[in-house]
C-alpha positions in Angstrom: -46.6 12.4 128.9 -44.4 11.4 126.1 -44.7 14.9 124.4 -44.0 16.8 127.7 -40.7 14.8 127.6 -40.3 15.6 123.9 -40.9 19.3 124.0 -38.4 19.4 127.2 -35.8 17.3 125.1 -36.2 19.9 122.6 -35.5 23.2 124.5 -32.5 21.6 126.0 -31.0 21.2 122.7 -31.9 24.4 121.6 -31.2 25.9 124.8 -27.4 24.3 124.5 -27.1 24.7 121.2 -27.4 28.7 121.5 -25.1 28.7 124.1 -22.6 26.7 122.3 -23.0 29.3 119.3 -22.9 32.0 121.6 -19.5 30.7 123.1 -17.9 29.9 119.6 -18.4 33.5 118.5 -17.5 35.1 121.8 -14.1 32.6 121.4 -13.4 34.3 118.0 -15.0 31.3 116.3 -16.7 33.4 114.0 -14.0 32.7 111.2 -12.9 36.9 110.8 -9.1 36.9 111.1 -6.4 34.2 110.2 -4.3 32.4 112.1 -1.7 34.6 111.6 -3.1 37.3 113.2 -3.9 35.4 116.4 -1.1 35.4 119.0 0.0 31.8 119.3 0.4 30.2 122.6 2.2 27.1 123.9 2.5 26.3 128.1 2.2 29.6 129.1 3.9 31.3 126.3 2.5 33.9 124.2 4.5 35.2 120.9 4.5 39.2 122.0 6.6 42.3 120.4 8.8 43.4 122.7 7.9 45.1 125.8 10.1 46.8 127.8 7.1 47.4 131.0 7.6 43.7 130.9 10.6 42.4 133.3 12.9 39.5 131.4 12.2 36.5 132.7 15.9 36.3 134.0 15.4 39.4 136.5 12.3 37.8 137.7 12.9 34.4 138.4 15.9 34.4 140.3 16.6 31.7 143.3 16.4 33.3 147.0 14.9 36.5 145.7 11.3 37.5 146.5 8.9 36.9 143.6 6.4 40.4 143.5 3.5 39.9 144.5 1.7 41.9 141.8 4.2 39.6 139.3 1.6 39.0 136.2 4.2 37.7 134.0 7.7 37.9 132.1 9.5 38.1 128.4 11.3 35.1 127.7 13.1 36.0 124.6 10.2 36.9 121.9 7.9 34.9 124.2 5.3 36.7 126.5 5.3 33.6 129.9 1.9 34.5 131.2 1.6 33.8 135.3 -0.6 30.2 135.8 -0.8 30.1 139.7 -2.2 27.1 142.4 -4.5 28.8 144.0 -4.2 27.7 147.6 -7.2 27.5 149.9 -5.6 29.4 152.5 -5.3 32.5 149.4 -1.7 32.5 148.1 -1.2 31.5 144.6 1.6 29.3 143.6 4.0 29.8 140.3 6.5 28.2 138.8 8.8 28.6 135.6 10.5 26.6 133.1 9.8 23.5 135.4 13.2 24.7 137.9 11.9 27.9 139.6 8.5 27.7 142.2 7.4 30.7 144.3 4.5 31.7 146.2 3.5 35.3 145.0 5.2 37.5 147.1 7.9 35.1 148.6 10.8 33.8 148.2 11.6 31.9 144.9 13.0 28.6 144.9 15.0 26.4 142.4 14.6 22.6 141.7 17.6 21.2 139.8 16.0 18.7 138.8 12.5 20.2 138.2 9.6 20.4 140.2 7.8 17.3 139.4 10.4 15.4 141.4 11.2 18.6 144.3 9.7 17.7 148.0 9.9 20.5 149.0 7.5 22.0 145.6 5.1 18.7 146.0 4.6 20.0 149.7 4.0 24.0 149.1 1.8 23.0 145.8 -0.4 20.4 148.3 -1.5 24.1 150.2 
C-alpha cells in the first residue's frame, strides 16, 4: 500500500512541477529579454508611448459625465491606466480612478473628495 501512495506522491510532484515550468515560461520566465524591455507596471499603470486612440485620462474621468461603456482604459501623462473593474453579480463592472472618480461602465461618473475608501455612496455601489 505504501508504494501505491509513493508512486501517487510522485506524479503529483511531477505533475505540478510541469505545470509550474509550463506557467513560468508562458509568464516570460524564460530569462529572454531585460527588464528594460518589459513595460513596467504599478496600480494599474503601464509606462506606454504615446497614443493618441487612447483618450487622456482628464477627458475620461470627468464628474457627472457618463463613463463609455466600451471604456478599456486612459493615458495619464506617459502612463497607460489600464481599466480594473468589480464585477457585480447582477453584470455591471465597477471602476474607479486615482482613488476620487467611481463609475459603473456606461454611467454616470462620480467624485469622492475625499477618496473612495471613505465615500458611502462608492462602499454601497461596490457592495453590488
Amino acid at each position: 500500500m505504501s508504494s501505491i501512495c509513493d508512486m501517487m506522491r510522485r506524479t503529483v510532484q511531477m505533475t505540478v512541477g510541469a505545470a509550474a515550468l509550463v506557467l513560468l515560461v508562458a509568464c516570460g520566465g524564460s530569462g529572454e529579454g531585460s527588464a528594460a524591455d518589459k513595460p513596467k507596471q504599478t496600480n494599474g499603470q503601464v509606462a506606454a508611448e504615446k497614443d493618441d486612440t487612447v483618450p487622456p485620462c482628464t477627458k475620461v474621468w470627468v464628474a457627472d459625465q457618463k463613463l463609455p461603456e466600451g471604456y478599456e482604459g486612459c493615458m495619464n501623462g506617459d502612463s497607460l491606466e489600464v481599466l480594473v473593474t468589480h464585477d457585480c453579480e447582477d453584470g455591471r463592472r465597477l471602476a474607479s480612478y486615482d482613488d476620487k472618480y467611481w463609475a459603473f461602465l456606461g454611467d454616470t461618473i462620480s467624485f469622492a473628495a475625499s477618496g473612495t475608501s471613505g465615500d458611502p455612496a462608492y462602499a454601497k455601489a461596490f457592495d453590488c
